[in-house]
N, C-alpha and C positions, 0 to 999 in steps of 0.2 A: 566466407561470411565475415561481415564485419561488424559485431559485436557492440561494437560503441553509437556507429549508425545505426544498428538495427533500433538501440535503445532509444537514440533520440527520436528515433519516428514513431516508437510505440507512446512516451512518451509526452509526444507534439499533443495529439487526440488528448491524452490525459489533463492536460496544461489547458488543451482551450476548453473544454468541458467544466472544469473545475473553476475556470476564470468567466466564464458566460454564468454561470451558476451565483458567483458571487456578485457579479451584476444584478443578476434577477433578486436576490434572496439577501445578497450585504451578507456580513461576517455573523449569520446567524447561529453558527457553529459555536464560537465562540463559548457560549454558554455550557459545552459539553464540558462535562467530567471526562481523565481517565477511562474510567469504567464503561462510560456511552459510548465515548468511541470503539474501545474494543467492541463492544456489542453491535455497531453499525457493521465493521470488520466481521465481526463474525457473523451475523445475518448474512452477509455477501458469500465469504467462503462456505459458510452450510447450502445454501440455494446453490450452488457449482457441484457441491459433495451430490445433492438429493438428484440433481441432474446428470450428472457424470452416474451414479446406481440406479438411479429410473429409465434412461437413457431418453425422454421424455420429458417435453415441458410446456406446459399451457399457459404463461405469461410469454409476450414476446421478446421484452429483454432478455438478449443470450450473454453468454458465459463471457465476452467481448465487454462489456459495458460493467460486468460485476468484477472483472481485473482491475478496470480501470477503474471502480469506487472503492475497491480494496487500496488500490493504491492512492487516489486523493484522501481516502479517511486516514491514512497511515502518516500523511502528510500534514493533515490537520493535527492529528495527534502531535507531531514533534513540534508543530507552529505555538502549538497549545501547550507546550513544556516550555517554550521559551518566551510565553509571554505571563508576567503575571497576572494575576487573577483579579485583582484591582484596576488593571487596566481598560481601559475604555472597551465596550461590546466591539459596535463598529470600526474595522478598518477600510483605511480607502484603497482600493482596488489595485493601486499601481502598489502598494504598501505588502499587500498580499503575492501578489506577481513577485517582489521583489523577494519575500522568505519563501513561496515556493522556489523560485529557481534555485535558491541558498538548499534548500534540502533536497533538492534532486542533483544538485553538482557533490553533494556530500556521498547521497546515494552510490552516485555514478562512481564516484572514487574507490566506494566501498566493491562496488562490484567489479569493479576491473582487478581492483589488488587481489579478488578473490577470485578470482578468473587466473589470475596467473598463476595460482597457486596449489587451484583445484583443476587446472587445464578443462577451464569451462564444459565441469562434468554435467551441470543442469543441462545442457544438450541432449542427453540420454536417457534424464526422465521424464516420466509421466507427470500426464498434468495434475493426475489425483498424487504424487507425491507434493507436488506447489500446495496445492490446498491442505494434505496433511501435515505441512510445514509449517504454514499459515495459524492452521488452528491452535501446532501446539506452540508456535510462538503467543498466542493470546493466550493460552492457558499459563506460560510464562509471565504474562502481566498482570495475568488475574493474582498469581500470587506473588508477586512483586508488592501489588495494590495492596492484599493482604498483610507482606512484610512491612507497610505504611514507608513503602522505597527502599529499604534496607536489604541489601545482596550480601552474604559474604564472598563470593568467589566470581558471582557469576556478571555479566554487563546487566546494565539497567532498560529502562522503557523505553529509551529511545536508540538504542540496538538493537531492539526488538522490531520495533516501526523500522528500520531500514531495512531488516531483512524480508520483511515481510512486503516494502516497496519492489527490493528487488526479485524476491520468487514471483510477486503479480508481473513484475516488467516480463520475468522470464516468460512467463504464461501466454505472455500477448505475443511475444517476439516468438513463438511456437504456432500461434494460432497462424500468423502470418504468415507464417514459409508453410502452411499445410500441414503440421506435425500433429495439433492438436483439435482436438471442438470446440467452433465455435458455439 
């Protein structure tokens, strides 16, 4: 298995969904808080929890499509720390394209260095461990947001959002080789 290819194909789908979207809609995101994006995030990983325990789902967006908005909202989040808040609403598309790629090759790095380190153990879990990761990485921002940012020991929000990019990447790259539910 090739780990890094796996990533960029899961990914690819992430990148155009997220970039068609901001055609349609422009940098409507913009506008969010902190706090909203987590909440997007976490809407997504709850609706995967109540599906993975229900085993049953009456909307037809599957668990495929809620990875992959865990992971563009986790992305907006970080575009959204690095832009300030006086800054104009809309950006133009190539503008956007050009800070997601910056945050998924940030990502990508982060996951491979952790990869070598933890001998790419996410291979062996569950997909309900990705989602309980997920959640308590939010519940780590929720109180970050609380600490008005202030950590003593621990990384900040946007350590958070990359791990949480990469447990969804994991998710998808699981769905794919038949490990997990779609």
């Amino acid at each position: 298995m090739n780990t890094s290819l796996q990533y960029n194909e899961v990914i690819k789908n992430c990148r155009n969904v997220f970039l068609q979207k901001t055609s349609d809609y422009g940098t409507s995101w913009r506008v969010y808080r902190t706090i909203s994006i987590v909440d997007q995030i976490y809407i997504k990983a709850k609706r995967i929890k109540t599906i993975q325990e229900k085993q049953h789902q009456k909307i037809n967006d599957g668990i495929i499509s809620e990875f992959e908005g865990i992971f563009n909202y986790a992305i907006i989040g970080l575009i959204q720390l690095d832009i300030n808040d006086e800054e104009v609403e809309q950006l133009p598309v190539n503008d956007v394209a050009k800070r997601y790629d910056e945050k998924v090759t940030e990502a990508k790095k982060l996951m491979t260095d952790k990869n070598h380190d933890y001998g790419e153990a996410w291979r062996e879990m569950s997909q309900e461990s990705f989602i309980d990761l997920i959640l308590a990485k939010l519940l780590r921002i929720k109180q970050i947001i609380s600490n008005k940012g202030i950590t003593l020991m621990s990384e900040g929000v946007d350590a958070n959002y990359f791990d949480i990019m990469n447990y969804a990447a994991f998710g998808l790259i699981l769905i794919q080789e038949g490990k997990h539910k779609k």
